[in-house]
C-alpha positions in Angstrom: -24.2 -22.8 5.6 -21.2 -23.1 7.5 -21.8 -25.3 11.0 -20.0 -26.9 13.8 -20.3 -30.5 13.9 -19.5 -33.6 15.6 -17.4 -36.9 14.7 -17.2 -38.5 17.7 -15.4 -37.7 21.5 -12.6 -34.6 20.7 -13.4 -34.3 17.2 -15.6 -31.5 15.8 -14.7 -29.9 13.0 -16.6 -27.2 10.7 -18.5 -28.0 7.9 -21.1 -27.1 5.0 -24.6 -28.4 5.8 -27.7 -27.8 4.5 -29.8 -24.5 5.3 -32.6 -25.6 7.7 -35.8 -24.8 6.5 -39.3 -24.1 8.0 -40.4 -27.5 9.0 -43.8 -26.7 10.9 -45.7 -23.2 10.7 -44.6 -22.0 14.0 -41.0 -22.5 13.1 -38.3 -19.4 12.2 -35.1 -19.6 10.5 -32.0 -17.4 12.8 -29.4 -16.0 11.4 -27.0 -16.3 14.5 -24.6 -13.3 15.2 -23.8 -14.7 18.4 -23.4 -18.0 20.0 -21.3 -20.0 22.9 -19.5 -22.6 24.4 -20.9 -24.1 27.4 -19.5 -26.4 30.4 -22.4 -29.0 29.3 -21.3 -28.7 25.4 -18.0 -30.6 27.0 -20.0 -33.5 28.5 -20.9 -34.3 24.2 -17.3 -33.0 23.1 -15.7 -36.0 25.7 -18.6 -38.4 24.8 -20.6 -38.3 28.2 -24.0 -37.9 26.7 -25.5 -40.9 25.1 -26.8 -41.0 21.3 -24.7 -38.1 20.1 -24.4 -38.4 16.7 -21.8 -38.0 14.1 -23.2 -34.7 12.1 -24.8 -32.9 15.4 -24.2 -29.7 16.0 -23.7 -28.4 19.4 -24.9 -24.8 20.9 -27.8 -24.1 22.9 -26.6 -20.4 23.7 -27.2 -18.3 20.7 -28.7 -14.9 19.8 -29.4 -13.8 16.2 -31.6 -11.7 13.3 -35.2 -13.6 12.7 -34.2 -14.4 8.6 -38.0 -16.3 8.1 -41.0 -17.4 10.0 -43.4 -19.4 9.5 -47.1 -18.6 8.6 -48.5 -19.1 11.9 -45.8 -17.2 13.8 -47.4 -13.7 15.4 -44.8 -12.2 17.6 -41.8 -11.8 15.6 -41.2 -10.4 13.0 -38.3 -11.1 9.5 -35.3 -8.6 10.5 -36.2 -9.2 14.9 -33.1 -9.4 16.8 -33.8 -12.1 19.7 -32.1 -14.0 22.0 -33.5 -17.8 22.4 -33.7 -19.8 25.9 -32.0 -23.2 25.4 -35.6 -24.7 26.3 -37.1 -26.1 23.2 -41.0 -26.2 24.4 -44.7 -25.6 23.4 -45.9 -23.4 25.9 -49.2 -25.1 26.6 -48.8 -28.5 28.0 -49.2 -29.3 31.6 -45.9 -28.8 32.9 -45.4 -26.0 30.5 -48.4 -24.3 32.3 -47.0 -24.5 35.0 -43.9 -22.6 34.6 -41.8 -26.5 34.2 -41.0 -25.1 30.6 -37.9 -27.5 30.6 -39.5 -30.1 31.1 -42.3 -30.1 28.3 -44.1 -33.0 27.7 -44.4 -32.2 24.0 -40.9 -32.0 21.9 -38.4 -34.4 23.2 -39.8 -37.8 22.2 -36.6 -39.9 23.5 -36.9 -38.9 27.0 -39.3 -38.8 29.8 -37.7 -36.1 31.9 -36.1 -33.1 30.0 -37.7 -31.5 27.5 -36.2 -30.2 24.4 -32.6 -28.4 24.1 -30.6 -27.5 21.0 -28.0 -28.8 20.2 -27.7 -31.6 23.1 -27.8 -35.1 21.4 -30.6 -37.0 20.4 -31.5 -37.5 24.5 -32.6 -34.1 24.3 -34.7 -34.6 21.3 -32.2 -34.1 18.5 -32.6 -30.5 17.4 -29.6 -28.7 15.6 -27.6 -26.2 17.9 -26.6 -22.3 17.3 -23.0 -22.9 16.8 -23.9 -22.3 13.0 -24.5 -19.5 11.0 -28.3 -20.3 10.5 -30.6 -22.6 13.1 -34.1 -23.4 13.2 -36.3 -22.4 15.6 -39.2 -24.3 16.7 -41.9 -23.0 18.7 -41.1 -19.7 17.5 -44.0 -17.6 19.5 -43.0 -18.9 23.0 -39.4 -19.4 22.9 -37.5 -16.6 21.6 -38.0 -12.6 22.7 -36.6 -9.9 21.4 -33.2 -8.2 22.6 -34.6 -5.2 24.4 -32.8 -2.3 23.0 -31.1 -1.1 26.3 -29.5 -4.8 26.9 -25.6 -5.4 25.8 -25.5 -8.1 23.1 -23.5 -10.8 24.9 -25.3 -9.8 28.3 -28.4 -11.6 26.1 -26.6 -14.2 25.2 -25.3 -15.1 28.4 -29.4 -15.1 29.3 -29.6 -17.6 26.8 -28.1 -20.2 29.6 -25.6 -19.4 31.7 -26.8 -16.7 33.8 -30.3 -18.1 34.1 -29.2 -21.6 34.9 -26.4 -19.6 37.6 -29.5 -17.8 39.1 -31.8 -20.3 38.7 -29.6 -22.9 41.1 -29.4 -19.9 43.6 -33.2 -20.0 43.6 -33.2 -23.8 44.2 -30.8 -23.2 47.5 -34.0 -21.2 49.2 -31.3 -18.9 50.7 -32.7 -17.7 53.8 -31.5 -13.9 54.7 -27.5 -14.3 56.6 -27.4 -17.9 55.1 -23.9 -19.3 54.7 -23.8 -20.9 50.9 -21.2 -22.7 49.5 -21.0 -23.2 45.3 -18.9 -25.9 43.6 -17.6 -25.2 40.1 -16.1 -21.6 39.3 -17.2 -22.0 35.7 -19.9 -19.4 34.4 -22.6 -21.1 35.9 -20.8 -21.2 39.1 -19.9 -17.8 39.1 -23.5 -16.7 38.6 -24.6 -18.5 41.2 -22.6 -17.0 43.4 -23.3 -13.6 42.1 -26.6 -14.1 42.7 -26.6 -15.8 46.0 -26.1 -12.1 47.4 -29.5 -10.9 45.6 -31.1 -13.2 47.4 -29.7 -12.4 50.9 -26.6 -14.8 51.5 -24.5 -13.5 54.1 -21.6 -15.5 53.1 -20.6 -17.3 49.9 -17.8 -19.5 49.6 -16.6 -20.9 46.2 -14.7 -23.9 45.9 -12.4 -25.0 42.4 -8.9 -26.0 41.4 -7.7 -23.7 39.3 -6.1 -20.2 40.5 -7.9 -17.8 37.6 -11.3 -19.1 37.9 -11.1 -18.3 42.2 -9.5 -15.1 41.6 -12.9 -14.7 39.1 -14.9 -15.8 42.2 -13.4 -13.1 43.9 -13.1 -10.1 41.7 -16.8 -10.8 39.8 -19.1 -12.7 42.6 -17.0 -11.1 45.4 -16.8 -14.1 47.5 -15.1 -16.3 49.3 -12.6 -19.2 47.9 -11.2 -22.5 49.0 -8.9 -24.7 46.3 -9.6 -28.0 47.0 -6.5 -29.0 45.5 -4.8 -27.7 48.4 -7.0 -28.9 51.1 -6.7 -32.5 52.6 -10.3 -33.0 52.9 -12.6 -30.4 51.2 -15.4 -31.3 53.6 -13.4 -31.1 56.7 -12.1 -27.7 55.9 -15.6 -26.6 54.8 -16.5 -27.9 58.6 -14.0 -26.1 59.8 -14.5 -22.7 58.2 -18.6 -23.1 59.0 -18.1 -23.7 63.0 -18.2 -27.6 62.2 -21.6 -27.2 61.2 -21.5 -27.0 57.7 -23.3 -24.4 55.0 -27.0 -24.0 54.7 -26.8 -24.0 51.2 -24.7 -26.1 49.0 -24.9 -25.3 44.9 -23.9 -28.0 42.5 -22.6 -26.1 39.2 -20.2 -28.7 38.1 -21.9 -31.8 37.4 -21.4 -34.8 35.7 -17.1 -34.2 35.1 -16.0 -33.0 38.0 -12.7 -34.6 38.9 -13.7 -37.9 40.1 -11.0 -40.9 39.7 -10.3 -43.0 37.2 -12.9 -45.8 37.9 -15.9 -42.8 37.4 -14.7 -42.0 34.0 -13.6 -45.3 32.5 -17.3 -46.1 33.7 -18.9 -42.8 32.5 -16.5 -42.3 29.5 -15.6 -45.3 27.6 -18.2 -48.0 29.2 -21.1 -46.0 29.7 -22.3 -47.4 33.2 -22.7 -43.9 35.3 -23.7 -40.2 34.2 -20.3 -39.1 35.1 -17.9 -38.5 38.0 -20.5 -37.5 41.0 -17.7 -36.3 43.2 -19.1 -32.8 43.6 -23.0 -33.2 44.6 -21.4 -36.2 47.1 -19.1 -32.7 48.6 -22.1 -30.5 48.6 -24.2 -33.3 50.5 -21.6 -33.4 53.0 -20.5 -30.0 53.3 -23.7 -28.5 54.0 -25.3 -29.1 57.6 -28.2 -31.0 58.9 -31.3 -30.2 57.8 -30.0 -27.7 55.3 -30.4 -27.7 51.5 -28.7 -29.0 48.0 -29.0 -27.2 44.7 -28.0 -29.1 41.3 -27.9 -27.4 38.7 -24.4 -29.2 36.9 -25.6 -31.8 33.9 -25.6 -35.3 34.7 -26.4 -37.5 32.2 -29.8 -39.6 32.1 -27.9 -42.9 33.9 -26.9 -43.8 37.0 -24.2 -41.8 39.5 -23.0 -43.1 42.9 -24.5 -40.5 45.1 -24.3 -40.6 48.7 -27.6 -41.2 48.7 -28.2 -42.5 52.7 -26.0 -39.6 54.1 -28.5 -37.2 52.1 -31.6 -39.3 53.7 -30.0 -39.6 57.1 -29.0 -35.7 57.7 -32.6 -34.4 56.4 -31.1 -32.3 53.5 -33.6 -31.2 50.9 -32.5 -31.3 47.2 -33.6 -29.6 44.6 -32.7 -30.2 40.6 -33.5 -29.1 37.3 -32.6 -27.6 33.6 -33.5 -23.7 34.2 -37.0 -23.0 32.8 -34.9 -20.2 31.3 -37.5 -17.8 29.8 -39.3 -17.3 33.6 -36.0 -15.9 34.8 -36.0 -13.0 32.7 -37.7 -10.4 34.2 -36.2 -10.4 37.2 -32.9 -11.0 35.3 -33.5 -8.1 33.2 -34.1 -6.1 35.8 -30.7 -6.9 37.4 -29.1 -6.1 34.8 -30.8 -2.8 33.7 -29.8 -1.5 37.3 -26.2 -2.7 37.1 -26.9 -5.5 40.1 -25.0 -8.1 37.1 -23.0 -7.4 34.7 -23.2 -11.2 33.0 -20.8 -10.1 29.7 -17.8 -10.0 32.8 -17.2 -13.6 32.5 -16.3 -13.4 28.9 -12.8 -14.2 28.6 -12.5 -15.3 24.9 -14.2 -14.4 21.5 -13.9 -16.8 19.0 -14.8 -17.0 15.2 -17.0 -19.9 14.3 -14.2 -21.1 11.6 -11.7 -21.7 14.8 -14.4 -23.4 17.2 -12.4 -26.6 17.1 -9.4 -24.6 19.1 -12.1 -23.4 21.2 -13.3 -26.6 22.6 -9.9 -27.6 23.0 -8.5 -24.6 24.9 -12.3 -24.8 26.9 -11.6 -28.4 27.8 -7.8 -28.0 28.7 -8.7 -25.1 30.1 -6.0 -23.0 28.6 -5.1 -19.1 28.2 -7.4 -18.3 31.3 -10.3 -19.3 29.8 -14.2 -18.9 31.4 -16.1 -18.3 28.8 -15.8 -18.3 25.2 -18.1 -16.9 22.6 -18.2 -17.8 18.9 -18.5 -14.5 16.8 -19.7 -15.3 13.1 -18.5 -13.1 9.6 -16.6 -10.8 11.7 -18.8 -10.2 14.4 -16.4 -8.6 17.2 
């Protein structure tokens, strides 16, 4: 099969590998007809993550056709079209019991945090991504569902991870009815964050980025406010300023680990391998938001350690929450969104990609070229 795969920081390139194969009896075999790039898939394309190895391939976004399953699998079926959370996880353990599906005790055994997620290094457990044209799917009864027949095809793959990571960090904000939240990072995740801040009774939402076509995005698709912090002297005075010097009640991290921090944070993320990135945005949103109020983090960091402004957290009372979306237990409300035109996820789709070009994809996505939010890799002509 034809599959994207890695050769070290910037360099991916498409290849033949072998057809995975049913490797345990609750595994299927997916023939993807969909997949994407994500905002995280950078942090391994620039070499932030830790043990990603040459021959990985990257993509934990995908929907496709169930091609096999194995002879324990009961709820799908050869010829099912599903969409697959990027949670890898066995359903049954005791944080998976509890709803924590990513953060299963059971299928990642490199890490003791995050469960497992395809394609995202060997941190994450190792498992080959959907930027191919066939991927394995462990834990086929609990992760995958089936693509209800009313539901757009890329609205279920934006499910997949974007929009459920984007509403999941809205949930983590506790937004209390009128409360003022402010999101950092316009990216998908960002966007849907926003968006959803007003299901959940925000009476204002403020987006802050640096580049022009991802505000006027905020704006046209999330309908909120935006400040560029390019143009700002200090991003958390002005956020003072425009809050009656108090600051939001909300702040959402959806940038993460590569915001644009200064040279120092990358040469010691990047190259030496000291920090889990540039930290630059969680330390805004502890600032900007006000006393007592609350800090959602839902951009990746990597598993090392970040300077965050740790004391000024402790010292103003802020509560923060953080986590990978348990992806699946979003759906039904998701779905529901979505069936009564609430979201329209398949609106931040800027770019549609064939899986033999995916190398111009990651660069345009990184360099953020053409006006690019979102780009989705189409497969054997696949519109």
């Amino acid at each position: 099969m034809k599959a994207m795969t890695y050769r070290g920081p910037y360099k991916i390139r498409v290849e033949d590998k072998p057809m995975p194969t049913i490797e345990h009896p609750n595994d299927a075999i997916v023939r993807v007809q969909l997949a994407a790039i994500c905002g995280s898939d950078l942090h391994l394309y620039h070499g932030m993550m830790p043990d990603t190895r040459v021959g990985h391939t990257f993509g934990h976004e995908f929907i496709g056709v169930v091609e096999q399953v194995g002879p324990s699998v009961q709820n799908l079926s050869v010829g099912d079209r599903v969409m697959v959370p990027f949670n890898i996880y066995c359903g049954s353990c005791w944080f998976c019991s509890r709803g924590l599906f990513s953060n299963c005790h059971n299928v990642n055994p490199n890490a003791t945090a995050v469960g497992g997620i395809y394609g995202y290094s060997h941190t994450c457990g190792g498992f080959d991504g959907g930027q191919a044209e066939y991927v394995r799917v462990p834990f086929a009864d609990v992760g995958p569902s089936i693509i209800p027949d009313w539901m757009d095809d890329t609205d279920a793959l934006m499910c997949t991870d974007a929009l459920s990571t984007g509403y999941f960090g809205a949930q983590l904000g506790d937004i209390v009815e009128g409360d003022t939240v402010v999101v950092f990072g316009a990216g998908p995740v960002g966007l849907y964050a926003a968006a959803s801040s007003w299901l959940m009774g925000a009476g204002r939402v403020i987006v802050v980025d640096h580049l022009d076509f991802r505000l006027e995005k905020a704006r046209t698709f999330a309908h909120a406010e935006t400040i560029n912090f390019a143009e700002c002297d200090d991003i958390v005075v002005q956020m003072k300023k425009t809050t009656d010097f108090l600051g939001a009640d909300v702040a959402i991290d959806a940038v993460g680990a590569e915001a644009d921090g200064n040279l120092i944070q990358h040469v010691s993320a990047a190259k030496f391998k000291l920090q889990g990135g540039s930290p630059i945005a969680l330390n805004w949103a502890i600032d900007s938001v006000r006393k007592g109020g609350t800090v959602s983090v839902v951009g990746a960091y990597g598993p090392m350690f970040s300077a965050i402004k740790y004391g000024d957290a402790l010292n103003k009372g802020l509560t923060i929450h953080g986590n990978q979306a348990p992806v699946k237990r979003q759906w039904p409300r998701l779905f529901s969104h979505i069936q009564n035109g609430h979201l329209t996820p398949r609106d931040v789709v800027t770019h549609r990609i064939p899986l033999e070009h995916i190398a111009d994809g990651y660069h345009m996505f990184s360099a953020k070229l053409d006006g690019i939010i979102k780009p989705v890799i189409t497969f054997g002509g696949a519109a």
